[in-house]
OpenMM code with the backbone's topology and positions (N, CA, C; nanometers):
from openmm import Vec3, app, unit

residues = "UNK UNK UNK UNK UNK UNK UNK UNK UNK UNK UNK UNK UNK UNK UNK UNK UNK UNK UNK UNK UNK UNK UNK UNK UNK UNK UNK UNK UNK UNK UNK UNK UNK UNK UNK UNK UNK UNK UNK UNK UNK UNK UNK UNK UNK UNK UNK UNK UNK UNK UNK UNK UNK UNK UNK UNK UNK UNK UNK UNK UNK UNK UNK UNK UNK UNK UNK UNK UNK UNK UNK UNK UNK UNK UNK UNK UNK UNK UNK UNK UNK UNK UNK UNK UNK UNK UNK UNK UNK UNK UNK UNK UNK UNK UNK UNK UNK UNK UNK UNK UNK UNK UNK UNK UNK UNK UNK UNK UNK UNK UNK UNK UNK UNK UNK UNK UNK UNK UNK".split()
positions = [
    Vec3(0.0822, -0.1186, 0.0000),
    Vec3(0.0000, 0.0000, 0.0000),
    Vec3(0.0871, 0.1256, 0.0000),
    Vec3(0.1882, 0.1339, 0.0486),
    Vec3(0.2911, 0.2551, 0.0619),
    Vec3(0.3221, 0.2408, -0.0533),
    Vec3(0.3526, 0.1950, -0.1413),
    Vec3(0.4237, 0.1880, -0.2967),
    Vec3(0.3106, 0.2384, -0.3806),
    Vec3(0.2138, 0.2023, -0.3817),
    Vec3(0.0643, 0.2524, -0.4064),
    Vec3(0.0287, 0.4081, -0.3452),
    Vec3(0.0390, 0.4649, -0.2373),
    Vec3(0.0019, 0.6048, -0.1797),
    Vec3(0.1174, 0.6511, -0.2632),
    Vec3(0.2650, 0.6038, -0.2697),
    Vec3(0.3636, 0.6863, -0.3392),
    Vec3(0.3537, 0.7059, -0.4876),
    Vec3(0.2910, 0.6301, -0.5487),
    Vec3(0.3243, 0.6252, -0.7249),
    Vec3(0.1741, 0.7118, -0.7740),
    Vec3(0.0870, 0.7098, -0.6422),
    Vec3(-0.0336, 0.7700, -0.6715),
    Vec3(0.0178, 0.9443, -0.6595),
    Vec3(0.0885, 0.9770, -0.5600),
    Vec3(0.1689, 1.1231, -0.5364),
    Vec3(0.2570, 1.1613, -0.6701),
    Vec3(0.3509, 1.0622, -0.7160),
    Vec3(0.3917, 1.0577, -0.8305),
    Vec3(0.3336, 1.1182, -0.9422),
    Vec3(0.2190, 1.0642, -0.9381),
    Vec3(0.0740, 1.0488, -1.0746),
    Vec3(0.0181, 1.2155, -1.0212),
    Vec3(0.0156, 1.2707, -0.8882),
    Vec3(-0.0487, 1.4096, -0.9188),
    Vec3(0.0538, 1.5068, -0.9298),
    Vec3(0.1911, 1.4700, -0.9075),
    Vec3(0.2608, 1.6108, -0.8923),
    Vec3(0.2670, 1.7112, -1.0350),
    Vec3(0.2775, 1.5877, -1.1699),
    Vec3(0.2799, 1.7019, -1.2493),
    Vec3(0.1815, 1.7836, -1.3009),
    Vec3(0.0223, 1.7461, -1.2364),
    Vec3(-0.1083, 1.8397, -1.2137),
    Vec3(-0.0469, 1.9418, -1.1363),
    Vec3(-0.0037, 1.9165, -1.0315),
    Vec3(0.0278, 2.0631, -0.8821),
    Vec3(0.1116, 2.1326, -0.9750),
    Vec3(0.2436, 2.1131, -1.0133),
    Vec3(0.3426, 2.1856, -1.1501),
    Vec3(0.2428, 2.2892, -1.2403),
    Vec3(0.1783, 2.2322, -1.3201),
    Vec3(0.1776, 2.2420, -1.4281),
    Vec3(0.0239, 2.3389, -1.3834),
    Vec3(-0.0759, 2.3056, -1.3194),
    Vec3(-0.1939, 2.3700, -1.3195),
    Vec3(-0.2274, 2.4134, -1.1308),
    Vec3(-0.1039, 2.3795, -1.0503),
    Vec3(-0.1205, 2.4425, -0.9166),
    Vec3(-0.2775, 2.3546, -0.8441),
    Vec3(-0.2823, 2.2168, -0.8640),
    Vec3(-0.3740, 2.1525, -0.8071),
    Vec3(-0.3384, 2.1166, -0.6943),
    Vec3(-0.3872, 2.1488, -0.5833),
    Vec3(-0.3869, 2.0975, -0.4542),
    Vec3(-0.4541, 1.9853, -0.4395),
    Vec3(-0.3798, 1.8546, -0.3490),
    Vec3(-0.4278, 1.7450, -0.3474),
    Vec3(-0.4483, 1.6719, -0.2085),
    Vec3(-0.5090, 1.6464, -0.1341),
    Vec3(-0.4889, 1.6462, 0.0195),
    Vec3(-0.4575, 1.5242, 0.0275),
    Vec3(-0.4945, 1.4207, -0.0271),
    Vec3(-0.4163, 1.2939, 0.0090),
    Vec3(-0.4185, 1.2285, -0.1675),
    Vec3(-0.3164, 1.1346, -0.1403),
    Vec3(-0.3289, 1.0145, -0.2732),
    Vec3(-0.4324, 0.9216, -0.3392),
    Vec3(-0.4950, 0.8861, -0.2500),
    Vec3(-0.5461, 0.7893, -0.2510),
    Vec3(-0.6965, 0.8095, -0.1734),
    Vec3(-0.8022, 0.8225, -0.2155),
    Vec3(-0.9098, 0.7944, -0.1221),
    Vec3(-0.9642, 0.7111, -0.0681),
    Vec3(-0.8872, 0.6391, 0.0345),
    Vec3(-0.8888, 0.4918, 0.1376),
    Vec3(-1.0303, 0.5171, 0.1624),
    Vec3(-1.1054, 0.5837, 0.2073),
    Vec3(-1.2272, 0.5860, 0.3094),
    Vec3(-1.3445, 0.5363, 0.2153),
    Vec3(-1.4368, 0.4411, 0.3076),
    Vec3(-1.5852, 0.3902, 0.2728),
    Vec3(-1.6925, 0.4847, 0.2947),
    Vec3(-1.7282, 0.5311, 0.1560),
    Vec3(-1.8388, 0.6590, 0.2096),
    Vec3(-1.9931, 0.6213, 0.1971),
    Vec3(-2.0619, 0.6211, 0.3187),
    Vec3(-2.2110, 0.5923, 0.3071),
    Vec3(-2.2516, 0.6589, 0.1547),
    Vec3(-2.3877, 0.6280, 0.1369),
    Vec3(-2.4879, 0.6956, 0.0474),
    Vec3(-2.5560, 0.8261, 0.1161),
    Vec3(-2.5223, 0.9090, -0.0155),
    Vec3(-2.5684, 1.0304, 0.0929),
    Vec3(-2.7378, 1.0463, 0.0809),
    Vec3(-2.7826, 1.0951, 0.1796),
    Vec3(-2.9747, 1.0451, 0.1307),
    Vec3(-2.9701, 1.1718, 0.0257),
    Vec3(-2.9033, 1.2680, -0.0146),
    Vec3(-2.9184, 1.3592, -0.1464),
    Vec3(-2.7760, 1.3504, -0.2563),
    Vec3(-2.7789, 1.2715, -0.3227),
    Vec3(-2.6841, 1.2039, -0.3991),
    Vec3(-2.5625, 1.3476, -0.4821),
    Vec3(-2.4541, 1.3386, -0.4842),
    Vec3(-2.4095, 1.4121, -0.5705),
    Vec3(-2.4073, 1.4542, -0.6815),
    Vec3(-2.4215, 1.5675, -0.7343),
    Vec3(-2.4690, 1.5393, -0.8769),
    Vec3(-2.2913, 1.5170, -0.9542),
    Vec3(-2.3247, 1.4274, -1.0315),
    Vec3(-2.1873, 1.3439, -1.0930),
    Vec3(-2.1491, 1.4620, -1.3091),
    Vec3(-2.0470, 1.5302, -1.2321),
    Vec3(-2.0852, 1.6058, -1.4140),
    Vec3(-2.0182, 1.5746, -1.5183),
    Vec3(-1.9917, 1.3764, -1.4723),
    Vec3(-1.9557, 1.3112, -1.5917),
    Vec3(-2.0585, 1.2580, -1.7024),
    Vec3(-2.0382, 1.1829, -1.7670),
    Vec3(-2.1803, 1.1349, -1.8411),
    Vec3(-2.1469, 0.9544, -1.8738),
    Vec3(-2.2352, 0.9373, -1.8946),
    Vec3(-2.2129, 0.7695, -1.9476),
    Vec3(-2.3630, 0.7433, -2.0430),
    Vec3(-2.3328, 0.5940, -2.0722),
    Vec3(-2.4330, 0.5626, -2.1320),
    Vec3(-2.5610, 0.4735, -2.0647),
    Vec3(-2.5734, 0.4971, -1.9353),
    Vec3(-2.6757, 0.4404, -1.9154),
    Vec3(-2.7881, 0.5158, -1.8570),
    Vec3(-2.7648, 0.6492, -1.9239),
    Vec3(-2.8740, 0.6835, -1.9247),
    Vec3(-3.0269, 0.6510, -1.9546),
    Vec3(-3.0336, 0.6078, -2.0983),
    Vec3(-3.0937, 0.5415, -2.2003),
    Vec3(-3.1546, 0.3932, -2.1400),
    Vec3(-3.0581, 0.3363, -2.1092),
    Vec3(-3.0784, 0.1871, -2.0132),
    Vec3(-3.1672, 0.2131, -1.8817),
    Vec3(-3.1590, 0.3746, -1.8394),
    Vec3(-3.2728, 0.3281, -1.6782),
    Vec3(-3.3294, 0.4130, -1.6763),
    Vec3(-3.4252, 0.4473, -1.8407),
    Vec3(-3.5796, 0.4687, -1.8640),
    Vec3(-3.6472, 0.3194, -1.8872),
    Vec3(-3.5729, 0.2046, -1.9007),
    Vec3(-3.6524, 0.0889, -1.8872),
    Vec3(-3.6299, 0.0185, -1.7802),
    Vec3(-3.4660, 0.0177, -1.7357),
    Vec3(-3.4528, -0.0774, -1.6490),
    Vec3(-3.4196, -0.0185, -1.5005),
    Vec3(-3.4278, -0.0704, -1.3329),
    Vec3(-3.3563, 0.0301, -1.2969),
    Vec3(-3.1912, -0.0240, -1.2903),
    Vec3(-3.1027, 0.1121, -1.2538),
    Vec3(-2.9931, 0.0739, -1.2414),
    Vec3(-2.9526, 0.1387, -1.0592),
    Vec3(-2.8217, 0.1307, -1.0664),
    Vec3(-2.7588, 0.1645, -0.9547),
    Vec3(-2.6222, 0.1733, -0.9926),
    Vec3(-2.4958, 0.2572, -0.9233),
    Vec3(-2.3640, 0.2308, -0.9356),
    Vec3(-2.2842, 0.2469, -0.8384),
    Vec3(-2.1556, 0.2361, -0.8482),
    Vec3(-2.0879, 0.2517, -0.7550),
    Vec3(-1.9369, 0.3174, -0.7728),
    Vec3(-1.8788, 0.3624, -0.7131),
    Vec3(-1.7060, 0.4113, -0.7175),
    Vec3(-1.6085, 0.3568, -0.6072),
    Vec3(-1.4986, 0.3080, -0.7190),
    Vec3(-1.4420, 0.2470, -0.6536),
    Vec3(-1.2671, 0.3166, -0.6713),
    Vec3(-1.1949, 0.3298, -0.5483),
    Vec3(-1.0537, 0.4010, -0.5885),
    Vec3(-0.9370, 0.3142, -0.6635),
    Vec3(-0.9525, 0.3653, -0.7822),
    Vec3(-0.9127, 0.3509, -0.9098),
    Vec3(-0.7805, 0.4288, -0.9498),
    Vec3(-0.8123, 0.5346, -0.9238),
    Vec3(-0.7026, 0.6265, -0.9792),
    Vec3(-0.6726, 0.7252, -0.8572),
    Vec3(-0.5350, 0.7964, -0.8811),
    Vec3(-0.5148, 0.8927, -0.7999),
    Vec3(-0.6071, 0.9699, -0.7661),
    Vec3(-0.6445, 1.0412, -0.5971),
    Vec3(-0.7402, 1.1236, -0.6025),
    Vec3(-0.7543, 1.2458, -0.6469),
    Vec3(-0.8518, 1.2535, -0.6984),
    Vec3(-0.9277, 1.3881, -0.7674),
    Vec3(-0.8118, 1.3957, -0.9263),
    Vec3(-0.8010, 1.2932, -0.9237),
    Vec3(-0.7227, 1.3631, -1.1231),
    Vec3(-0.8406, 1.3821, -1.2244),
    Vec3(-0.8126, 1.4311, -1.2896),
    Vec3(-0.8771, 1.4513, -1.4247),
    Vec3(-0.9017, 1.3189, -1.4802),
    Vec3(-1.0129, 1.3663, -1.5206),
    Vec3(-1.1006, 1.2204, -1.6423),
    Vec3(-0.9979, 1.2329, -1.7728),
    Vec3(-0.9944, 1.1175, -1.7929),
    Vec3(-0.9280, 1.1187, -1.9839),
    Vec3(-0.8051, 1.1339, -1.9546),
    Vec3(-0.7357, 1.1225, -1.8732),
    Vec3(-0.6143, 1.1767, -1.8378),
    Vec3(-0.4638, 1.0786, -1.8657),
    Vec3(-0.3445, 1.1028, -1.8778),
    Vec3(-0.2680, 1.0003, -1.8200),
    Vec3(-0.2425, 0.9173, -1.7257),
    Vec3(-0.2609, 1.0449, -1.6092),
    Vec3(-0.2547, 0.9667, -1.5070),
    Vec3(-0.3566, 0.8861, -1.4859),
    Vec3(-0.4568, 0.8470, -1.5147),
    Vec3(-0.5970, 0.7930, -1.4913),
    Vec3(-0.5432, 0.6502, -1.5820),
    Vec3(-0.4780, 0.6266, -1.6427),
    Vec3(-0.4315, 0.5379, -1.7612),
    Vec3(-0.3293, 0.4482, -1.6916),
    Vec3(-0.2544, 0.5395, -1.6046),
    Vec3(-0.1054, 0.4965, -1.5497),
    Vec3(-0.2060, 0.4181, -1.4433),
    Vec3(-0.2406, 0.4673, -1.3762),
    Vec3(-0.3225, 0.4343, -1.2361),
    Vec3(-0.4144, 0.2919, -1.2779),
    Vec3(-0.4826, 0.2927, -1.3658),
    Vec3(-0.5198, 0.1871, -1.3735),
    Vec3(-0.5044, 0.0761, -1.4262),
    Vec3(-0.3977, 0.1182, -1.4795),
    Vec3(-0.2774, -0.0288, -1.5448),
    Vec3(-0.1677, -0.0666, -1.4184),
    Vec3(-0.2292, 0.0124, -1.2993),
    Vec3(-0.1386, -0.0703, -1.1347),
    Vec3(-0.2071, -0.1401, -1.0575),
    Vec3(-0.1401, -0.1871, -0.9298),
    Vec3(-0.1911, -0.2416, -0.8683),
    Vec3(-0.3451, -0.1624, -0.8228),
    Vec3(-0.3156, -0.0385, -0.8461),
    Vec3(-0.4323, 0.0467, -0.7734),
    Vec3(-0.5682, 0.0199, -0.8492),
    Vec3(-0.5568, -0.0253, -0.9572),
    Vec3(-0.6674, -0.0071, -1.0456),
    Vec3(-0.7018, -0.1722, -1.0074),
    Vec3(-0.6191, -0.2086, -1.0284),
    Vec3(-0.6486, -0.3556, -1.0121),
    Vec3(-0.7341, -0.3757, -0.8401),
    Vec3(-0.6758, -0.3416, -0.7575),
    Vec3(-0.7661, -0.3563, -0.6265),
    Vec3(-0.8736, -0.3045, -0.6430),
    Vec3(-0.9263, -0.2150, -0.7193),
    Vec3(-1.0325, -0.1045, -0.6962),
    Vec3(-1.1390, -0.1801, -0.7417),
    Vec3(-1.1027, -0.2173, -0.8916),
    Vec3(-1.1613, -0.3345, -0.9577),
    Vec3(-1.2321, -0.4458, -0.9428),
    Vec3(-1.1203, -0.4895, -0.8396),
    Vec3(-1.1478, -0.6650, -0.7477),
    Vec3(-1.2649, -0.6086, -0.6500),
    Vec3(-1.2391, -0.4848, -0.5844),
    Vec3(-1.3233, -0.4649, -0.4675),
    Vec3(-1.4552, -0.3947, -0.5762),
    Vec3(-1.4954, -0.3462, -0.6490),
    Vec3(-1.5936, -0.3585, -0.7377),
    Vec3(-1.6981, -0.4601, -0.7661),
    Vec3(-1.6063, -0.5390, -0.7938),
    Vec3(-1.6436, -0.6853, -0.8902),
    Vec3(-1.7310, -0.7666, -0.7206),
    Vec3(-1.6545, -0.7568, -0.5931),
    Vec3(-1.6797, -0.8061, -0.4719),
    Vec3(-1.8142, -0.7729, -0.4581),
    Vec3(-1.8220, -0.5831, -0.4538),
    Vec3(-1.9550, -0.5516, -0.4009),
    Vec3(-2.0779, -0.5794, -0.4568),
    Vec3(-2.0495, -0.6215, -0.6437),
    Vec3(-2.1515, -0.6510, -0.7097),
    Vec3(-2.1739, -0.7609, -0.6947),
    Vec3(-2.1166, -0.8262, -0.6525),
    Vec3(-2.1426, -0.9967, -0.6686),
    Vec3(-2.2051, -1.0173, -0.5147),
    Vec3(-2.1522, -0.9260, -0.4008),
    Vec3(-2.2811, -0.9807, -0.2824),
    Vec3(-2.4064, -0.8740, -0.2954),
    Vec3(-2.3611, -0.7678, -0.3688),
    Vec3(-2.5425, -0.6870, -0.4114),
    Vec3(-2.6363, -0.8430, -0.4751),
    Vec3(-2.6001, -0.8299, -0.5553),
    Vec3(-2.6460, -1.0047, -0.6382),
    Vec3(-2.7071, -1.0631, -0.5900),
    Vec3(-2.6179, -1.1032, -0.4605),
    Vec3(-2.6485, -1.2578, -0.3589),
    Vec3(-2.7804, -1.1556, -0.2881),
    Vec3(-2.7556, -1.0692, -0.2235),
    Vec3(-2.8717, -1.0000, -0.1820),
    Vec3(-3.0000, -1.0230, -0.2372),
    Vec3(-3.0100, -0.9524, -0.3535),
    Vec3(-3.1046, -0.9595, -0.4341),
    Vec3(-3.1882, -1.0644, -0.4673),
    Vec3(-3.0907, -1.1785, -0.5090),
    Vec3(-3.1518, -1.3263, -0.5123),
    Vec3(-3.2138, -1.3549, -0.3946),
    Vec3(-3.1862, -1.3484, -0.2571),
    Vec3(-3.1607, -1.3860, -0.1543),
    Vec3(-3.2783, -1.3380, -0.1142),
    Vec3(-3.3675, -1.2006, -0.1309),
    Vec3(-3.4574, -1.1096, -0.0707),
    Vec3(-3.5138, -1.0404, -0.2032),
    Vec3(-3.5999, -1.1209, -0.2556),
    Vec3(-3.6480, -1.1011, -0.3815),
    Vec3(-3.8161, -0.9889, -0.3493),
    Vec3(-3.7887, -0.9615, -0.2461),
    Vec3(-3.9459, -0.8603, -0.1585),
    Vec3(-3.8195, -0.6893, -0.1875),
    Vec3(-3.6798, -0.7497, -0.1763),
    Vec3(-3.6086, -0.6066, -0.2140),
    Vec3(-3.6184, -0.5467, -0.3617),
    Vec3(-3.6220, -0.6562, -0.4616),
    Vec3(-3.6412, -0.5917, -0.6102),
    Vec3(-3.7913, -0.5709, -0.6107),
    Vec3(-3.8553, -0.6132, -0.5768),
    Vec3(-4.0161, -0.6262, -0.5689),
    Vec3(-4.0425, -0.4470, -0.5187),
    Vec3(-3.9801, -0.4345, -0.4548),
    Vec3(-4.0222, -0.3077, -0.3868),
    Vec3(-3.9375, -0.1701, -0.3927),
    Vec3(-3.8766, -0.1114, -0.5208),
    Vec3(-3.7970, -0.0082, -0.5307),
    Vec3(-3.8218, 0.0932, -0.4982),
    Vec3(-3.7253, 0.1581, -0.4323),
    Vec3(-3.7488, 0.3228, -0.3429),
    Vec3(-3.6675, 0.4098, -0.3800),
    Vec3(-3.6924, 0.5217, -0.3951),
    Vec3(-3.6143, 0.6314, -0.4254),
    Vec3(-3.4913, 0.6544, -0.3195),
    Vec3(-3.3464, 0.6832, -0.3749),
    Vec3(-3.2475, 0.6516, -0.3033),
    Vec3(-3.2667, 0.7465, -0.1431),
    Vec3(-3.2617, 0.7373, -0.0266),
    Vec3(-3.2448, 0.8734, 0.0913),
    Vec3(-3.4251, 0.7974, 0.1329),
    Vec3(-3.4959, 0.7290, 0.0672),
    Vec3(-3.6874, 0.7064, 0.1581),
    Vec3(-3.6119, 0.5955, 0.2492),
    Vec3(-3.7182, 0.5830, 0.3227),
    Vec3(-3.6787, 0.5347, 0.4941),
    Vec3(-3.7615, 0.3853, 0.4435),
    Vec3(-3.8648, 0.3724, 0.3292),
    Vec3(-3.9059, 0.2276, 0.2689),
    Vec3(-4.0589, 0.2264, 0.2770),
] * unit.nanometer
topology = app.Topology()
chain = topology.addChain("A")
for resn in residues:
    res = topology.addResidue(resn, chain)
    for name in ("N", "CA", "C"):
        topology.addAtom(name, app.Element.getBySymbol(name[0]), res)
């Protein structure tokens, strides 16, 4: 993990250089609840389109150095390391016991709630 916090410091310094980005840590270790008023995210993807029929849900997982730029190098470097690779595994983890959930408590898909309702 220290080789990982370091190559992630590595990956922002030439942002701080080059555009004066302040970065408070490397790596964003911490598990953050759901907030009951969600962030608004001002990336885009394609599943938009997908959850006017179906619903969806997602998740973030630390992937890349914190707070770099989308499209980036460093975002490229980062996830061709170990860092991307853990972030990944722990991804792949949470979807696969959401899953087991789901199967498991089939009164939970039965009954969808807007993210922050008490049920």
């Amino acid at each position: 993990m220290r080789w990982e916090r370091e190559f992630a410091r590595r990956l922002q310094a030439p942002l701080s250089a080059s555009f004066g980005t302040k970065f408070s840590e490397p790596l964003d270790e911490e598990i953050h609840r759901v907030a009951k008023v969600p962030k608004v995210d001002k990336g885009s993807t394609d599943v938009g389109d997908i959850s006017w029929r179906v619903p969806t849900g997602g998740l973030k997982t630390a992937c890349f150095a914190m707070d770099s730029p989308g499209h980036s190098w460093q975002n490229v470097a980062a996830i061709g390391s170990s860092i991307g690779e853990k972030g990944t595994l722990y991804a792949a983890k949470v979807l696969a016991c959401t899953a087991l959930d789901l199967v498991e408590k089939p009164a939970e898909v039965a009954a969808p709630r807007p993210i922050g309702s008490s049920g």
